[in-house]
C-alpha positions as CSV (number, residue, x, y, z in Angstrom):
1,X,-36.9,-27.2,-18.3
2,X,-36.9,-31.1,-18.8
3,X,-34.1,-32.9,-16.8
4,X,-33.2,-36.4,-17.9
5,X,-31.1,-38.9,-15.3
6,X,-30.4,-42.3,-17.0
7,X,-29.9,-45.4,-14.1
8,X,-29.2,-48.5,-14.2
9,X,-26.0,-51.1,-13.9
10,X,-22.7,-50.1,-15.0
11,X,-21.8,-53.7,-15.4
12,X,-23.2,-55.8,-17.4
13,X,-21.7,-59.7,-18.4
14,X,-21.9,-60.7,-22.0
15,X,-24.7,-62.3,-23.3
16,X,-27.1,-60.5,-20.6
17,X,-30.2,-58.1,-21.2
18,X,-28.7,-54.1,-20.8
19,X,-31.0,-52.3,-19.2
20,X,-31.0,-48.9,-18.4
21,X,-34.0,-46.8,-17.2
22,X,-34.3,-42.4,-18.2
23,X,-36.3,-40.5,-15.4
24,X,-37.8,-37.4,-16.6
25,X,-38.8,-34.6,-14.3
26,X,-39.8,-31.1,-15.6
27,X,-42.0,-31.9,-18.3
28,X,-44.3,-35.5,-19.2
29,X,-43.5,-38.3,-21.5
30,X,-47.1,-38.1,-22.7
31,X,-46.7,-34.4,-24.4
32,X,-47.3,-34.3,-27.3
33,X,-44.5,-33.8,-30.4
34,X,-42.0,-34.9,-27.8
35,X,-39.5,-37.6,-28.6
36,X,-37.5,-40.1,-25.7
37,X,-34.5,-41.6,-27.0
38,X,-31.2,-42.8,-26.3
39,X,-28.3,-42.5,-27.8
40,X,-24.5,-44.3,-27.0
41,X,-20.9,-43.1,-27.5
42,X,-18.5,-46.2,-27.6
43,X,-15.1,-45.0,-26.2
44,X,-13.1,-43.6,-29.1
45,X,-15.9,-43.4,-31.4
46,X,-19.3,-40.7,-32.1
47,X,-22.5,-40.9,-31.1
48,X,-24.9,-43.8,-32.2
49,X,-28.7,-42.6,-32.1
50,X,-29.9,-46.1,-31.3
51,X,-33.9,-45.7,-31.1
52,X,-36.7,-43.6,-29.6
53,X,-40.3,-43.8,-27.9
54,X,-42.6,-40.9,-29.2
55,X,-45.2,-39.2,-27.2
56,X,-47.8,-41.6,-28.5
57,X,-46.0,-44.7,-27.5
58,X,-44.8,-45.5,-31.3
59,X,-41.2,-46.5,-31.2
60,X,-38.3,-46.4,-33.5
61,X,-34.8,-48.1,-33.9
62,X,-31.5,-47.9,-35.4
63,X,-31.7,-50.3,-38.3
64,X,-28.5,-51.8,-37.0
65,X,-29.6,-52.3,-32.9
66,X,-33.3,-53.3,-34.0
67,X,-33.2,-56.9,-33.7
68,X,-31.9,-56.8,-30.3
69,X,-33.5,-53.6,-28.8
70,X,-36.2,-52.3,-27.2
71,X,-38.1,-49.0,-25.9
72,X,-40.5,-49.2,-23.5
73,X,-42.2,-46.6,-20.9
74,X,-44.2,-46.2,-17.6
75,X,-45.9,-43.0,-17.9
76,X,-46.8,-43.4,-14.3
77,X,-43.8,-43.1,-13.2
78,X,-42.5,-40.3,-16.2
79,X,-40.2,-43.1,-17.2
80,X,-39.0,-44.4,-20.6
81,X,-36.2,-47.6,-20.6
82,X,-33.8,-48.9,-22.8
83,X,-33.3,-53.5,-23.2
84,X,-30.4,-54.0,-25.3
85,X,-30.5,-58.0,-25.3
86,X,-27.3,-60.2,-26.2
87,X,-25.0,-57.5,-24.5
88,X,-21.3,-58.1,-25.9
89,X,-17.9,-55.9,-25.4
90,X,-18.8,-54.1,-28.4
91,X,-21.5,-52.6,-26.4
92,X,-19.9,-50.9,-24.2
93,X,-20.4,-47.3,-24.2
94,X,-21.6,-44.3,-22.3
95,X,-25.3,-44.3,-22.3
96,X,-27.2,-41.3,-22.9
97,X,-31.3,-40.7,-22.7
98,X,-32.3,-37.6,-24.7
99,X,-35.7,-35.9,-25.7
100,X,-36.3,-33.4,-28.8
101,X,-39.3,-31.9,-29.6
102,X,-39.5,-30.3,-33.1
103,X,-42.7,-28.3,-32.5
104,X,-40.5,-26.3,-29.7
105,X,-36.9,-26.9,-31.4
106,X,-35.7,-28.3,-27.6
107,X,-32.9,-31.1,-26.9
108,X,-32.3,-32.2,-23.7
109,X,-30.0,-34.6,-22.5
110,X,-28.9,-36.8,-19.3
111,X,-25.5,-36.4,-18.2
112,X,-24.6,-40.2,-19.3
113,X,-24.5,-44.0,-17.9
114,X,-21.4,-45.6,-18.4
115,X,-21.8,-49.2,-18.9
116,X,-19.3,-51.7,-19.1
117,X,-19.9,-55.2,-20.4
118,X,-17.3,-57.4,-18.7
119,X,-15.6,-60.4,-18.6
């Protein structure tokens, strides 16, 4: 079954790049009809789906986050990474990286990053 840990800073100051990085073990990156994302919960508030990398590389992001996100992945290392740029206190949030496949109907999720933007 595919396990998902997100790492990266919990602290982040405003104006700086967030970066947080989803290691994948029990399954590749590279299969296809499989779908990386990540997705944050601001305290008090639902979930925000904020963008994905697909199987193939292709990307996709929240209309709202686009202009300052990004999606990238080392499929030598089973890895896909989140770059939220202009971090400010709005962003703060638990961080989660998450993986659906519609072919096989299968969600999988990491257990969170909290990340604080400070100051």
């Amino acid at each position: 079954q595919v396990q998902l840990t997100e790492s990266g800073p919990g602290l982040v100051k405003p104006s700086q790049t967030l970066s947080l990085t989803c290691t994948v073990s029990g399954g590749s990156i590279t299969t296809s009809y499989y779908y990386w994302g990540w997705i944050r919960q601001p305290p008090g508030k639902g979930l925000e789906w904020m963008g994905y990398i697909a199987y193939d590389g292709n990307t996709g992001y929240s209309p709202s986050l686009k202009s300052r996100t990004s999606i990238s992945r080392d499929t030598s290392k089973n890895q896909f990474s989140l770059q939220l740029s202009s971090a400010a206190p709005e962003d703060a949030a638990v961080y989660y990286c998450a993986s659906t496949s519609p072919i096989s109907a299968s969600d999988s999720w990491g257990r969170g990053n909290q990340v604080t933007v400070c100051s």
